[in-house]
C-alpha positions as CSV (number, residue, x, y, z in Angstrom):
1,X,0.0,0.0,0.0
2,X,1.0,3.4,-0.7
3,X,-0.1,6.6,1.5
4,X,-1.7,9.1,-0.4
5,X,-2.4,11.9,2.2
6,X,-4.1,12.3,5.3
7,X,-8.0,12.3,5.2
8,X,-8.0,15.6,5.7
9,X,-6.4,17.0,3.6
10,X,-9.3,15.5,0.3
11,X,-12.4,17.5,2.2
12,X,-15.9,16.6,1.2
13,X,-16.7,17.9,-2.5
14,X,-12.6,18.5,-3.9
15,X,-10.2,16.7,-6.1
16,X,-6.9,16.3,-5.5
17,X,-4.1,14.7,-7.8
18,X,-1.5,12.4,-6.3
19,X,2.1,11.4,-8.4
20,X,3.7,8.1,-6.9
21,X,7.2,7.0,-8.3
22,X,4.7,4.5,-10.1
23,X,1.7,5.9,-10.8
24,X,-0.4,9.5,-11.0
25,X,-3.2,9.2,-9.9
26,X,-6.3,11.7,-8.6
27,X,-9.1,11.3,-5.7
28,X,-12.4,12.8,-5.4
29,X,-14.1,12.7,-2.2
30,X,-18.0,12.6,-2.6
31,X,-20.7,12.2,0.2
32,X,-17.7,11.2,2.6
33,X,-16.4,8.3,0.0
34,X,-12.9,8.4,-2.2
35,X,-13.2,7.8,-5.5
36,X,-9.8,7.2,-6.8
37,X,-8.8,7.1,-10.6
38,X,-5.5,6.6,-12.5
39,X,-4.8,10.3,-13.9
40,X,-5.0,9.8,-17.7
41,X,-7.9,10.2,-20.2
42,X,-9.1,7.5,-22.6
43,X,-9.6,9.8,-25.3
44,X,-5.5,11.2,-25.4
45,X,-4.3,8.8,-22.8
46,X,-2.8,12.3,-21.3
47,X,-3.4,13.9,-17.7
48,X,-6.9,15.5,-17.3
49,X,-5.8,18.5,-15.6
50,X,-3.5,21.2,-17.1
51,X,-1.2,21.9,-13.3
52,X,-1.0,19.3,-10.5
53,X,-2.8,22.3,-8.1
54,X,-6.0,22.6,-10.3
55,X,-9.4,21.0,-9.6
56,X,-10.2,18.0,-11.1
57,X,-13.8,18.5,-11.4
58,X,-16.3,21.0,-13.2
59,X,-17.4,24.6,-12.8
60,X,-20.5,22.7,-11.2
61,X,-18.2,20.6,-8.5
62,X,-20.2,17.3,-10.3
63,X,-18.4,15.9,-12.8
64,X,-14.7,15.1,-13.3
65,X,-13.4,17.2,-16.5
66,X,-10.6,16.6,-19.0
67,X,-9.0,20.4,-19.0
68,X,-7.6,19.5,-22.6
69,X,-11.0,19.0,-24.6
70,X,-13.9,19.3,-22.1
71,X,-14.7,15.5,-21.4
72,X,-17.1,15.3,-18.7
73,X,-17.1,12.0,-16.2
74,X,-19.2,10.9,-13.3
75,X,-17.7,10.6,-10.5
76,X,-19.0,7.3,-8.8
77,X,-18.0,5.4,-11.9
78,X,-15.5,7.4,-14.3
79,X,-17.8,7.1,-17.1
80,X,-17.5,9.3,-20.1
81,X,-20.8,11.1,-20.2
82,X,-19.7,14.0,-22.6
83,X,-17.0,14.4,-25.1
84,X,-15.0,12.6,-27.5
85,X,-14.5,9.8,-25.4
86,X,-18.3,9.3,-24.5
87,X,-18.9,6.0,-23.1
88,X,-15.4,5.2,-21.7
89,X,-13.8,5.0,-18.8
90,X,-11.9,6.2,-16.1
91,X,-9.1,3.7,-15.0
92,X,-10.7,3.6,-11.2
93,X,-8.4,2.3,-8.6
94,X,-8.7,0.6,-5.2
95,X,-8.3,2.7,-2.1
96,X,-8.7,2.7,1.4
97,X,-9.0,5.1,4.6
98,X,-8.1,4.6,8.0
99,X,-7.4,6.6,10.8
100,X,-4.1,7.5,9.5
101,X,-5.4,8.7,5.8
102,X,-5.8,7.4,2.4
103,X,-4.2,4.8,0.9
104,X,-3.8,3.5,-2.7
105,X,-4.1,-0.2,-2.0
106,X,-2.3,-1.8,-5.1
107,X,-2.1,0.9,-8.5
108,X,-2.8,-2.7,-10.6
109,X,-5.8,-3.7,-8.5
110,X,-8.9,-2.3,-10.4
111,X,-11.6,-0.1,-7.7
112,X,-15.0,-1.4,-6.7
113,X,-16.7,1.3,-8.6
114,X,-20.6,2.2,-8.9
115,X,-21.2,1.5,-12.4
């Protein structure tokens, strides 16, 4: 397992990008559950956001958005609901929280998603 961050520091309703010597990956926390997702979309297979500091997520704080060309994704599942890559996917990833913060449990091990 690899610690991400304390729990903390992903409040209720943000996105924050993580870059591991072996994988870059983002979190979103929604109604108190991390969604976690390997930082790269389907459509370019490039990072979603265009700086490590900005927001994942729309103007709305609903969707995750590509900042390159506007691809919209829901955020319990990583789907591809608008865009050029409509109907894809988000490469989730398993996580886990404890006491001591959030973890990313194994950056091969596919997430338990909502889809």
């Amino acid at each position: 397992m690899d610690f991400l961050c304390a729990s903390d520091a992903l409040p209720e309703g943000t996105s924050r990008a993580f870059n591991l010597a072996r994988a870059t990956l983002f979190g979103v926390r929604r109604q108190g559950r991390v969604y976690l997702y390997r930082n790269r979309c389907p459509h370019r297979g490039i990072g979603l956001q265009w700086s490590p500091e900005a927001s994942l997520l729309d103007p709305s704080g609903q969707l995750i958005e590509c900042a390159h060309h506007g691809a919209l994704f829901r955020v319990e599942s990583g789907e591809c609901v608008a865009g050029p890559c409509e109907g894809e996917m988000l490469e989730a990833l398993a996580c886990h929280e404890d006491a001591k913060g959030l973890w990313l449990m194994d950056s091969t091990a596919p997430a338990d998603v909502d889809r």
